[in-house]
C-alpha positions as CSV (number, residue, x, y, z in Angstrom):
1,X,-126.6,-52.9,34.9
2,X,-128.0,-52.8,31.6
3,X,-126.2,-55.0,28.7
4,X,-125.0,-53.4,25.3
5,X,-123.4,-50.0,27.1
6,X,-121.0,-48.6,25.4
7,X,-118.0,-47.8,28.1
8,X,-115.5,-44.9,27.3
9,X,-112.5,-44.4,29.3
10,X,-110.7,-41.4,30.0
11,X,-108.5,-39.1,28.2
12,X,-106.5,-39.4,31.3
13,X,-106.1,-42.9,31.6
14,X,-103.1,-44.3,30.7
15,X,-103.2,-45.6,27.2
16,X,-104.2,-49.3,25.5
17,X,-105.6,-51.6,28.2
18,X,-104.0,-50.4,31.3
19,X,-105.8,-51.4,34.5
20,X,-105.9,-47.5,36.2
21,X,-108.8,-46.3,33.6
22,X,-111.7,-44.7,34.7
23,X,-114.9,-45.8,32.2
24,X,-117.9,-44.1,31.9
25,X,-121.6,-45.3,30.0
26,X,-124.4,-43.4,30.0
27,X,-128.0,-45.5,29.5
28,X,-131.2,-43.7,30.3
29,X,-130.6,-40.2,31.8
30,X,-127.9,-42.1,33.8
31,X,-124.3,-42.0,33.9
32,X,-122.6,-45.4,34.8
33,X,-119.0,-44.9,36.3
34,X,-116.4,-47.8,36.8
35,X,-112.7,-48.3,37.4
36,X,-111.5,-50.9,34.9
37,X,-109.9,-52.7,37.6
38,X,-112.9,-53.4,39.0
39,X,-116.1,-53.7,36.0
40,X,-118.3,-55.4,38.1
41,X,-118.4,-52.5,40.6
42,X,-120.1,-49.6,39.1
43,X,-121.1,-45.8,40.6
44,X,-124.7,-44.5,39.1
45,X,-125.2,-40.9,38.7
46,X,-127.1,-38.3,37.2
47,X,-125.7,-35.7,34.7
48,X,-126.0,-32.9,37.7
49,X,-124.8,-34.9,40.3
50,X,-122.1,-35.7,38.3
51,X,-121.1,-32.5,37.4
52,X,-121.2,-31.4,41.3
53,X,-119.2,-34.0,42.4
54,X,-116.3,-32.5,40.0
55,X,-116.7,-29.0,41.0
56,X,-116.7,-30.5,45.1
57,X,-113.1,-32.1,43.5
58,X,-112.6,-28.9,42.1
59,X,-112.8,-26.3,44.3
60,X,-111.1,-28.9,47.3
61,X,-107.6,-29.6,45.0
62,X,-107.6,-25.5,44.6
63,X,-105.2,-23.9,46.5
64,X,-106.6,-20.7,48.8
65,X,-104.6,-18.5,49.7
C-alpha cells in the first residue's frame, strides 16, 4: 500500500470517528477500499470494476416483481 493516501470515508458512515466507515483512496488509476475497523486490510480496484460491483449490488437489493 502506498504511504501518503489520502482516505475519505463515506457519506453514509456514521459520523466523527465511528468504527463502521467505509474509506476509500485512490493512487495510480487504483481505487483502495477499507473498513475502518480493519486499515490494514484493504480491497484494490479499478474505477470500472468498481463501478460494476455497485451496479451487481444494485440490481440484487432491487426488488422484481
Amino acid at each position: 500500500m502506498a504511504d501518503g493516501m489520502v482516505w475519505r470515508k463515506s457519506s453514509f458512515s456514521s459520523g466523527g470517528d465511528a468504527a463502521n466507515c467505509l474509506e476509500i483512496a485512490a493512487h495510480r488509476e487504483v481505487l483502495h477500499l477499507r473498513e475502518s475497523e480493519e486499515p490494514g486490510r484493504v480491497v484494490r480496484s479499478t474505477p470500472a470494476g468498481l463501478a460494476a460491483l455497485i451496479r451487481a449490488i444494485r440490481e440484487t437489493r432491487t426488488p422484481r416483481y
